[in-house]
C-alpha positions as CSV (number, residue, x, y, z in Angstrom):
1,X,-14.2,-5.7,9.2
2,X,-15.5,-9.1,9.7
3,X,-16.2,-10.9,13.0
4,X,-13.8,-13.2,12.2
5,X,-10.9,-10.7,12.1
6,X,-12.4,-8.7,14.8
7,X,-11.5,-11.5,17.1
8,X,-8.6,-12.5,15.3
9,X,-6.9,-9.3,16.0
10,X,-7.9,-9.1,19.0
11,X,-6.3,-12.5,20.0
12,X,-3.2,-12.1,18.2
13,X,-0.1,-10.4,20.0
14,X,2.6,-10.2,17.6
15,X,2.2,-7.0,15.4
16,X,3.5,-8.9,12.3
17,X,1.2,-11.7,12.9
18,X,-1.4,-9.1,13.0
19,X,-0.4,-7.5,9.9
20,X,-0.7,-10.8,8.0
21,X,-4.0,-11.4,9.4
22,X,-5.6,-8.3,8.0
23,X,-4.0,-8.2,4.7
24,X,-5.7,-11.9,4.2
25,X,-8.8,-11.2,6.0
26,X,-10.2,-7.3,5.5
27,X,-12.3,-6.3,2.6
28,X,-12.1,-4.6,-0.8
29,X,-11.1,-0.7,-0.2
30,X,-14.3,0.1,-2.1
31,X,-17.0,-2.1,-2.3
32,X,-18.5,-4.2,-5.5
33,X,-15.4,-3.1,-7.5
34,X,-14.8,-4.9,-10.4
35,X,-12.5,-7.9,-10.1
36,X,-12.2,-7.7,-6.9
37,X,-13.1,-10.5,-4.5
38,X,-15.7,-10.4,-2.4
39,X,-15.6,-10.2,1.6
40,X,-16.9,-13.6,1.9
41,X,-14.1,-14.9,-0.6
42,X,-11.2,-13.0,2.1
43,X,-12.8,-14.6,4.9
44,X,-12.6,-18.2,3.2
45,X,-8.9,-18.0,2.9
46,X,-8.8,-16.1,6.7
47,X,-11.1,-19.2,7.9
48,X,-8.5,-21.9,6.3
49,X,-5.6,-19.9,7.9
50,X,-6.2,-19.5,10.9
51,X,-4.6,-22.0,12.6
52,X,-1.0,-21.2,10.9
53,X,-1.1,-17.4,12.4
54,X,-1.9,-19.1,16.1
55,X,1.6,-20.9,14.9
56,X,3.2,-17.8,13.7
57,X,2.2,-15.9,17.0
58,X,3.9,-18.3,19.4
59,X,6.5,-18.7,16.7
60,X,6.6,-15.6,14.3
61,X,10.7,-15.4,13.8
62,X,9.8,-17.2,10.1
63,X,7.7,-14.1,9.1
64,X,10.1,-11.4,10.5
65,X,13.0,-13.2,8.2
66,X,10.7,-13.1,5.3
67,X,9.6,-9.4,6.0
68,X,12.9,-7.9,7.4
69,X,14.0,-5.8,4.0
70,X,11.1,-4.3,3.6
71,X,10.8,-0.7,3.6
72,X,8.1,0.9,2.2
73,X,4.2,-0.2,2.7
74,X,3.1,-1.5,-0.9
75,X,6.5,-3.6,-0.7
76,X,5.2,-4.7,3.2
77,X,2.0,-5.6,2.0
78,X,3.6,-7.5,-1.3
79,X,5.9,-9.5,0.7
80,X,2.7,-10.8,3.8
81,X,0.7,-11.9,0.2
82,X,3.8,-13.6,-0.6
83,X,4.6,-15.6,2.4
84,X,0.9,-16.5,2.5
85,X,1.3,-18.0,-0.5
86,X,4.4,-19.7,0.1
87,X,2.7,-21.3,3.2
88,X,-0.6,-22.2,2.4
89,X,-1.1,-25.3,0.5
90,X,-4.4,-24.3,-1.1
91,X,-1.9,-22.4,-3.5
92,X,1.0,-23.0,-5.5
93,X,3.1,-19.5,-6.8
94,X,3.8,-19.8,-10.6
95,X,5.3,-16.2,-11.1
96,X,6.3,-13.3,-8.6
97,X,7.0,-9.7,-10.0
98,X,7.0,-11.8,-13.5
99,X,8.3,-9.5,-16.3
100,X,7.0,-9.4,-19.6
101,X,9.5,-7.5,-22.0
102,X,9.3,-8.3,-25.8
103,X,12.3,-7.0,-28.0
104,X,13.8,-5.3,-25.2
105,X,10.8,-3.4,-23.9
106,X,9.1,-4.3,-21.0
107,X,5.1,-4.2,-21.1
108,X,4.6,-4.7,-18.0
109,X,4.7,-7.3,-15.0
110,X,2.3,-9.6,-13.2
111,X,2.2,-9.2,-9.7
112,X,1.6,-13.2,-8.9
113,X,0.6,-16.1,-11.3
114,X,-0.4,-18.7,-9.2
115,X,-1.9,-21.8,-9.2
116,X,-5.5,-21.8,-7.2
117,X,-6.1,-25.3,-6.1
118,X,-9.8,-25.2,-4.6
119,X,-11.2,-23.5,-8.0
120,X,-8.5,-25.8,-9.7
121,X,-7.2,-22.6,-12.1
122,X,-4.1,-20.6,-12.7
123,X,-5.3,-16.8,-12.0
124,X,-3.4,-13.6,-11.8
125,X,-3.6,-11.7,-9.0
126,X,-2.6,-7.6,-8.8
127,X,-1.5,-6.1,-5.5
128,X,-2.3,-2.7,-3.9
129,X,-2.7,-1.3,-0.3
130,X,-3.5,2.3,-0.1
131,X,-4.8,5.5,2.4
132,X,-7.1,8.1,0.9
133,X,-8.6,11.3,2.0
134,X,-11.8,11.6,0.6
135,X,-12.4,15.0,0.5
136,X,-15.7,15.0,-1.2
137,X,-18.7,12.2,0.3
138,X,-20.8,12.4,-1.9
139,X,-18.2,11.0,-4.6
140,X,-15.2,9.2,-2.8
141,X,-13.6,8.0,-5.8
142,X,-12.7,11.2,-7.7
143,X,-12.0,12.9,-4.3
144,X,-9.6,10.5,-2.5
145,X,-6.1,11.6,-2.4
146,X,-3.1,10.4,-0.6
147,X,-0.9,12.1,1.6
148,X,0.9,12.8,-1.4
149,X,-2.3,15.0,-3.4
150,X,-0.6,13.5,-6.8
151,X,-1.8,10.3,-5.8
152,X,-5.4,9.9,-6.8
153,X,-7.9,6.9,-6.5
154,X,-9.2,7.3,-9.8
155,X,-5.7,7.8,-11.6
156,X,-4.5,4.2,-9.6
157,X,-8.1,2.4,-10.7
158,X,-7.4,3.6,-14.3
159,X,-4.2,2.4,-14.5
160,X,-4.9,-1.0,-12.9
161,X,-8.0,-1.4,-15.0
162,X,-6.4,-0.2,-18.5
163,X,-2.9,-1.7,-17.8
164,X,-2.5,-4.1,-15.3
165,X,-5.4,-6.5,-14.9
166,X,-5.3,-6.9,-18.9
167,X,-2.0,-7.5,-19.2
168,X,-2.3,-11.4,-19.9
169,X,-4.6,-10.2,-22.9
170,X,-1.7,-8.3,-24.7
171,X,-1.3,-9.5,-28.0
172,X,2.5,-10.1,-27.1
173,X,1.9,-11.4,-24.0
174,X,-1.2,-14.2,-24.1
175,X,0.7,-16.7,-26.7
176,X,3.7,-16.9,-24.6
177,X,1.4,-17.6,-21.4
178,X,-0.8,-19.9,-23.2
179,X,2.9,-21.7,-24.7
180,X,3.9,-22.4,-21.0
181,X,0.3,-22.8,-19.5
182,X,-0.2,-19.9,-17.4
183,X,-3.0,-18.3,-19.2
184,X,-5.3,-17.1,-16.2
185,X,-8.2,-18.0,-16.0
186,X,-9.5,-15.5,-13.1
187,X,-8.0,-12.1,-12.7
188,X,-8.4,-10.6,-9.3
189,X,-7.8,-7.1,-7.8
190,X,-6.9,-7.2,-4.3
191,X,-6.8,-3.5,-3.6
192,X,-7.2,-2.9,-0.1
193,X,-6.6,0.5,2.3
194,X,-8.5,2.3,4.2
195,X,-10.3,5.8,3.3
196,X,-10.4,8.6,5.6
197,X,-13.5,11.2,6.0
198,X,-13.5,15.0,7.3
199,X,-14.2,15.4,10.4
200,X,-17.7,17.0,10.2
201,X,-19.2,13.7,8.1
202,X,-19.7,12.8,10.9
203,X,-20.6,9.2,13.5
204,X,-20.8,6.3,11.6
205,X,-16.7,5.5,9.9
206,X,-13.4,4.3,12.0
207,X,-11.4,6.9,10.0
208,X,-11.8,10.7,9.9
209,X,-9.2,13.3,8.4
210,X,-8.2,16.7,9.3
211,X,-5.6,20.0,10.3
212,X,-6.2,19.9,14.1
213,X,-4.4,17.8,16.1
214,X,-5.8,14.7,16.9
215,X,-8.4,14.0,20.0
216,X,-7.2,12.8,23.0
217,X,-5.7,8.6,22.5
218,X,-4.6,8.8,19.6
219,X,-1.0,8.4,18.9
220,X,0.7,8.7,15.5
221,X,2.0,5.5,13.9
222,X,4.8,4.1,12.4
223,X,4.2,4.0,8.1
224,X,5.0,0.2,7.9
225,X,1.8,0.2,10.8
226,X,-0.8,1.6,9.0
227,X,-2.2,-1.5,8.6
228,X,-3.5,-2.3,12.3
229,X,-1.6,0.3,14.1
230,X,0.2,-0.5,17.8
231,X,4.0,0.3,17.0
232,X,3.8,4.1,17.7
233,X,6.1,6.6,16.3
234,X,8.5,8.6,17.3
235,X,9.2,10.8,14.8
236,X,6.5,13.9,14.2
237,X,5.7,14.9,11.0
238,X,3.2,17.1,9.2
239,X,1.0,14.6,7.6
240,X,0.5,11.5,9.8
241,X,-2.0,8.6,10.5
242,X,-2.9,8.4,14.2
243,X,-5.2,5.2,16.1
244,X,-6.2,5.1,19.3
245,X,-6.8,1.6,21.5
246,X,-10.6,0.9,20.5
247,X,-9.2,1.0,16.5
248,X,-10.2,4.3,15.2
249,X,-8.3,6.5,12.7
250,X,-7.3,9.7,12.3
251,X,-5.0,11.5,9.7
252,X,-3.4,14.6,9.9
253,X,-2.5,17.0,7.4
254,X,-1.6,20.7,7.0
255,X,-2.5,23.8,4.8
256,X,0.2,22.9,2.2
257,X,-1.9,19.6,1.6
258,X,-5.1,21.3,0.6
259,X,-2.6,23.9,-1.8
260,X,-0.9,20.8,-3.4
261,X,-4.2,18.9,-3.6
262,X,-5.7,21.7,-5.8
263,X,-2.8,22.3,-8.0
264,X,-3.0,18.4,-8.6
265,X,-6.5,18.5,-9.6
266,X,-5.1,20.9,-12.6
């Protein structure tokens, strides 16, 4: 992470607050991928934000209404986008979850169409957060896998890159953008995550994986937390994401993880 959201996180109290921090502010889950921005670009929109979260922290109650239905993480990490775009003048939201169905079929759907006022262009943007196990180093892309095996790093950038990003290019698609002028200009991937390494890589990463039990400080966390941890959880379970107070990760899985993960590679 950058120095900027080093201290940021550090300064901020509210958990929420926190939340919305990182998911402006940290970089690309892989880095140099293509069409995604670059860390300096995250830390220009973290830089012009700023002083809205010191707002939000002494008054976050706007945030927690915005965020209070949400359930699962990609949803939670789709709705702090959202009310950073809602709030930040540098941007004005064209489209949200816009559908795209032609005679009754829907093609597909554009995650935000929004207006980008400093580069003075509409651009689509496509969402993701997500936690991989990489199981192989020496090739973290074909061996990251989710808690749940069947989701695979390489299957999610495939589909983003086939379907998703190009969606404004469908020949049923661009006139009618074009018609209302919201033909994109820029296309960005804002995939973001964190990936997890075995144990014996190694020093040198803030996230390691593994079957034992996790050392000593860690504690597990909540799955609406995985983005900066702090709200512990109460509820064990066999595959879990621990983080201890100095901002390290650990993720636990057991035996029937490594089965599925091999019968998912089939």
């Amino acid at each position: 992470m950058s120095l900027l959201l080093d201290t940021l996180l550090a300064q901020l109290k509210d958990p929420l607050v926190r939340d919305l921090a990182w998911t402006i502010g940290s970089p690309s889950l892989l880095p140099a991928l293509a069409k995604a921005p670059s860390s300096a670009w995250y830390q220009t929109l973290l830089a012009g934000y700023r002083p809205r979260l010191y707002q939000f922290d002494r008054a976050p109650e706007p945030l927690y209404r915005h965020c209070r239905d949400c359930r699962r993480l990609g949803l939670y990490f789709e709705h702090l986008w959202l009310f950073f775009l809602l709030d930040d003048p540098r941007f004005q939201l064209l489209g949200h979850n816009r559908q795209q169905v032609v005679d009754g079929r829907t093609l597909g759907a554009f995650d935000f169409l929004l207006w980008n006022g400093p580069a003075r262009q509409v651009e689509h943007w496509e969402l993701a957060v997500k936690f991989y196990l990489v199981t192989d180093p020496a090739d973290p892309v074909g061996s990251a896998a989710g808690l749940n095996p069947c989701d695979r790093l390489r299957r999610k950038l495939d589909y983003m890159y086939r379907h998703q990003l190009r969606l404004s290019l469908h020949p049923q698609v661009r006139p009618r953008l074009e018609a209302e002028g919201l033909m994109p200009a820029q296309t960005r991937l804002l995939l973001k995550g964190r990936l997890f390494y075995p144990m014996e890589t190694g020093p040198g990463q803030q996230a390691y994986w593994g079957r034992e039990a996790p050392p000593a400080g860690f504690e597990p966390q909540q799955k609406l937390d995985w983005l900066t941890g702090g709200r512990p959880s109460r509820e064990p379970a066999r595959r879990q994401c621990y983080r201890d107070d100095e901002g390290n990760w650990y993720a636990r899985v057991d035996e029937q993880w490594l089965d599925e993960l091999e019968t998912s590679k089939k």
